[in-house]
Structure formats: C-alpha cells, structure tokens
C-alpha positions as CSV (number, residue, x, y, z in Angstrom):
1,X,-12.2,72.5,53.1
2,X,-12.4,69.9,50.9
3,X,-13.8,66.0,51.0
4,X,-13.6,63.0,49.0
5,X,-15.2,59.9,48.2
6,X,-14.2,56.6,46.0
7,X,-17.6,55.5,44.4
8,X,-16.2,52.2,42.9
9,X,-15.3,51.4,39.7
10,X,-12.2,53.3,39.3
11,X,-14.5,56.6,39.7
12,X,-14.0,59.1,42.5
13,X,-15.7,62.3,43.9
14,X,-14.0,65.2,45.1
15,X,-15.9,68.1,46.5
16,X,-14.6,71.0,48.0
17,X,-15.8,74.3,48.8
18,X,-13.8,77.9,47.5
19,X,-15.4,81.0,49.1
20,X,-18.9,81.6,47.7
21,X,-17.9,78.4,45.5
22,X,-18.7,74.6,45.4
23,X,-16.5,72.7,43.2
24,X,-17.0,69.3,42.6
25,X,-14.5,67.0,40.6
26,X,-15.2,63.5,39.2
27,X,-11.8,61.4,38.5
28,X,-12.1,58.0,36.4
29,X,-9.7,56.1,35.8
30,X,-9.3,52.2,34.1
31,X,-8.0,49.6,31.5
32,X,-4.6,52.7,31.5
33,X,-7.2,55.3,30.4
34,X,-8.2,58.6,32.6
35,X,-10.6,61.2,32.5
36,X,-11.6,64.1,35.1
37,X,-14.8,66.3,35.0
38,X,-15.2,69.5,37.0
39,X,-18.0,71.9,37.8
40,X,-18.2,74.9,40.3
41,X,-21.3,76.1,41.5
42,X,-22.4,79.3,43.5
43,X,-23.9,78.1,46.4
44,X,-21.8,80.1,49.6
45,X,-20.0,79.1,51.9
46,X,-20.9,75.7,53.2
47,X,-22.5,75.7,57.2
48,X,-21.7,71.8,57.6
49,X,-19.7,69.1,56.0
50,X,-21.5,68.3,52.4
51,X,-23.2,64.5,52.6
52,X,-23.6,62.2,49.9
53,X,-26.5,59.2,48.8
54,X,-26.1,56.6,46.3
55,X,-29.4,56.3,44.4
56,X,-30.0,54.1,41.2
57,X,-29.3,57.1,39.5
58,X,-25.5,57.6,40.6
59,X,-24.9,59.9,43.4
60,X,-26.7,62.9,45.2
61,X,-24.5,65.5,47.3
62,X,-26.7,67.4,49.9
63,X,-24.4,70.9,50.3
64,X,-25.6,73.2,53.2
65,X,-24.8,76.7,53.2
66,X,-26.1,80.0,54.5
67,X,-28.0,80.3,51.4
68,X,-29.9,76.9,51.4
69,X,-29.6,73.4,50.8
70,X,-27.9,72.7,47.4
71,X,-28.6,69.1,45.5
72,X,-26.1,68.2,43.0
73,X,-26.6,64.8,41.3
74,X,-23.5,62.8,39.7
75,X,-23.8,60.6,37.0
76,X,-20.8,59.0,35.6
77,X,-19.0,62.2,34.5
78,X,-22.0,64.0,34.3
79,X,-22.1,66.7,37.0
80,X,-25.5,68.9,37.3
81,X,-27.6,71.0,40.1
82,X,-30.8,69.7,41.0
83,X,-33.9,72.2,40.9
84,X,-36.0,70.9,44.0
85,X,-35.3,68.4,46.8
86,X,-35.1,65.0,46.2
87,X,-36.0,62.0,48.0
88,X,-33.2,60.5,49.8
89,X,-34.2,59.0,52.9
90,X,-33.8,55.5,50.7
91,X,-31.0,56.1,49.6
92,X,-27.5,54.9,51.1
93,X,-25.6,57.3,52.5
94,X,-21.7,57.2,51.9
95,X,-18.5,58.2,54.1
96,X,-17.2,60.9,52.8
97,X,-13.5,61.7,54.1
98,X,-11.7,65.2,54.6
99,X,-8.8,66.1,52.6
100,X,-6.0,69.1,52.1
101,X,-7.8,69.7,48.5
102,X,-9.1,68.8,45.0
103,X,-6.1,67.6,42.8
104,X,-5.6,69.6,39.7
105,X,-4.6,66.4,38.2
106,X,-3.2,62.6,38.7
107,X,-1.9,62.4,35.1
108,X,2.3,63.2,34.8
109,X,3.0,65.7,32.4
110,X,3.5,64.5,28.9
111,X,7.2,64.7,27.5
112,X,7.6,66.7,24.3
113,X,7.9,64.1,21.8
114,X,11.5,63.9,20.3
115,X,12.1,65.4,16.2
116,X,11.7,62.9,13.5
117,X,14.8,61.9,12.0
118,X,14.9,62.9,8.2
119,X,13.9,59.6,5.9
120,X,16.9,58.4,3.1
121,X,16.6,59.1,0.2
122,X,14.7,56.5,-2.0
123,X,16.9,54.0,-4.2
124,X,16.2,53.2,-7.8
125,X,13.9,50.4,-7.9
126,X,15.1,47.1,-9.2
127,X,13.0,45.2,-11.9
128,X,10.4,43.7,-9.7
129,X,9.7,39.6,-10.7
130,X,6.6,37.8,-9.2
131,X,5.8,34.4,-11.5
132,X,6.0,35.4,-15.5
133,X,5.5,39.1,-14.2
134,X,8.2,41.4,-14.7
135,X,8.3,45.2,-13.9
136,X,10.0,48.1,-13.9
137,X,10.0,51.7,-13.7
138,X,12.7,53.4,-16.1
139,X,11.3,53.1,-18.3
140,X,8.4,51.9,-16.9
141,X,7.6,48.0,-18.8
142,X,5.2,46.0,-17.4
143,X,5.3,41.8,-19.3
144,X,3.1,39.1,-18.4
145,X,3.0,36.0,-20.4
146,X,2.9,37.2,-23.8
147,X,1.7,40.8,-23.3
148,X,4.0,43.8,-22.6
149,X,3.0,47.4,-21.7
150,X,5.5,50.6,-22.2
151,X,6.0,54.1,-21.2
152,X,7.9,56.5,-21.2
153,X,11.5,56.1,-23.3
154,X,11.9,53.6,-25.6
155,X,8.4,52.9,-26.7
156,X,8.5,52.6,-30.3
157,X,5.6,55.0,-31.5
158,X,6.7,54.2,-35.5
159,X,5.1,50.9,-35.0
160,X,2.6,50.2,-32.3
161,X,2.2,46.4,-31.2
162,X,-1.8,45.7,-30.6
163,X,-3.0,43.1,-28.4
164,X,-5.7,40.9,-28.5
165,X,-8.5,42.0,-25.7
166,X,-9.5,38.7,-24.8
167,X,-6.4,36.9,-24.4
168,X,-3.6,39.4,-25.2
169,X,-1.8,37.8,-27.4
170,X,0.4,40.2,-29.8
171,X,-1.3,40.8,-33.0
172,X,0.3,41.9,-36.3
173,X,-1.3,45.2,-37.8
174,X,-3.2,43.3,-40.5
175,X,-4.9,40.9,-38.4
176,X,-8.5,39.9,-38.7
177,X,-8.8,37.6,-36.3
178,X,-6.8,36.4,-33.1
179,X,-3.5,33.8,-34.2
180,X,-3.8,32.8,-30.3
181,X,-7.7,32.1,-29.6
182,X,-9.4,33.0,-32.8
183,X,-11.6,36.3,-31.4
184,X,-12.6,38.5,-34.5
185,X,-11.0,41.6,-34.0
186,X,-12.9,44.7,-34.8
C-alpha cells in the first residue's frame, strides 16, 4: 500500500509500506536536473493510512502501526525518524493520495555513449607569421625584429651570435658596449 504527495516546488513524497518496512522516497526534480532520496524504516505493518503536516521545518509523517506511532520528519532530501512526539496540531495537514507503488525511478535509462573516432594524424606545422614574428618548428627558429633564437639543426655552435639584454640587438663577440642603445655589456 503505498501513498503519495506533491509538496511544491518540483519535490514529491512517496511513502509506502513493505511488510515490517516503511519506505519513504523523496523525488526532486527542476531547471532539467533530478534527484531521489530513499530511506526504509522498521516500524511494522501500518494499522491506518500514514498522515502528513507541513511545519516550518518541511514535513512530518505520523505512521501508525501495531508497534506505535512513528514520526518521520522530511527536509528537502533529508529523510530522518523523530525520537518523541511532536507537536502538530498547528501544523497543516496535507492530502495524501493512494497509489499502485513507489517508482524505482522517473529518469530513462542512459544510452551507452558511442566510441570516439581515432584523431588524424598531426600535419607538419607551417612557419607561423604574426607582425615581425616569425616561427617555426624544424628546426625550431623563433625572429622578432632584430633578434633570432635557434634550436635544434642548423645552429651554428662554431660561432655563437650574443644579444644585447636590454634591447636585443645582435652584438659582435668583441663588443663593449651595445651598437643599438649604448648598454655596457658585462
């Protein structure tokens, strides 16, 4: 026997009762996003029809069994039993309608997701050219303006071109100072 209730705001209540077992269900669902919370408690079987209060502090479910009377309190998704009776004769009580069962779930099953297709092989890069920029990668040269960077084949290690580190203009080995901006060079 199992009941229901929509509490607003995309959120509804499901509570139903399995043998010895009361299992209650929360189901949220907004803005394409869903979420569903369950807990089962041992309470017996039920003697009447649960009943249900809205409180400032979400919702209280009365359960009636052989055993007792059960409290269970609902917040959001949070589900948890109440240890003592609480006050409820100020609180609204809601309709609470009878259904064939709890839904294991309003969510379609997922489609396995299809196998990636292999990537193409890279191309050789092309000399890249932004302004007075110029790269490229075999070998890799880099020139800006006046200054150039190597590596790789075709660097010249027999005679290494120095730069100015303030303006980086290309010095000759026996420099003293900069030809370009005049910094003394160390």
């Amino acid at each position: 026997m199992a009941y229901v209730c929509e509490l607003g705001t995309g959120q509804t209540l499901y509570i139903d009762n399995q043998g010895n077992q009361t299992l209650i269900t929360t189901h949220s669902s907004s803005g394409g996003q869903q979420q569903q919370s369950s807990s089962g408690f041992v309470t017996g079987s039920w003697t009447s029809p649960p009943q249900l209060f809205q409180t400032a502090n979400g919702v209280i479910i009365k359960i009636t069994a052989a055993s007792g009377e059960h409290f269970v309190q609902v917040q959001g998704g949070s589900i948890a039993v109440m240890s003592g009776t609480p006050g409820v004769s100020h609180a609204q009580q809601m309709q609470l309608q009878q259904v064939s069962g709890t839904p294991t779930s309003s969510m379609p099953p997922m489609k396995p997701l299809e196998p990636m297709k292999p990537l193409e092989p890279m191309k050789p890069l092309e000399p890249m050219k932004m302004g007075d920029m110029e790269m490229s990668m075999n070998p890799m040269q880099m020139r800006m303006g006046n200054m150039e960077m190597r590596i790789g084949s075709g660097s010249s290690a027999a005679s290494p071109k120095h730069y100015c580190s303030q303006c980086g203009a290309k010095l000759e080995p026996n420099d003293r100072f900069c030809s370009s901006c005049g910094h003394r060079l160390s």
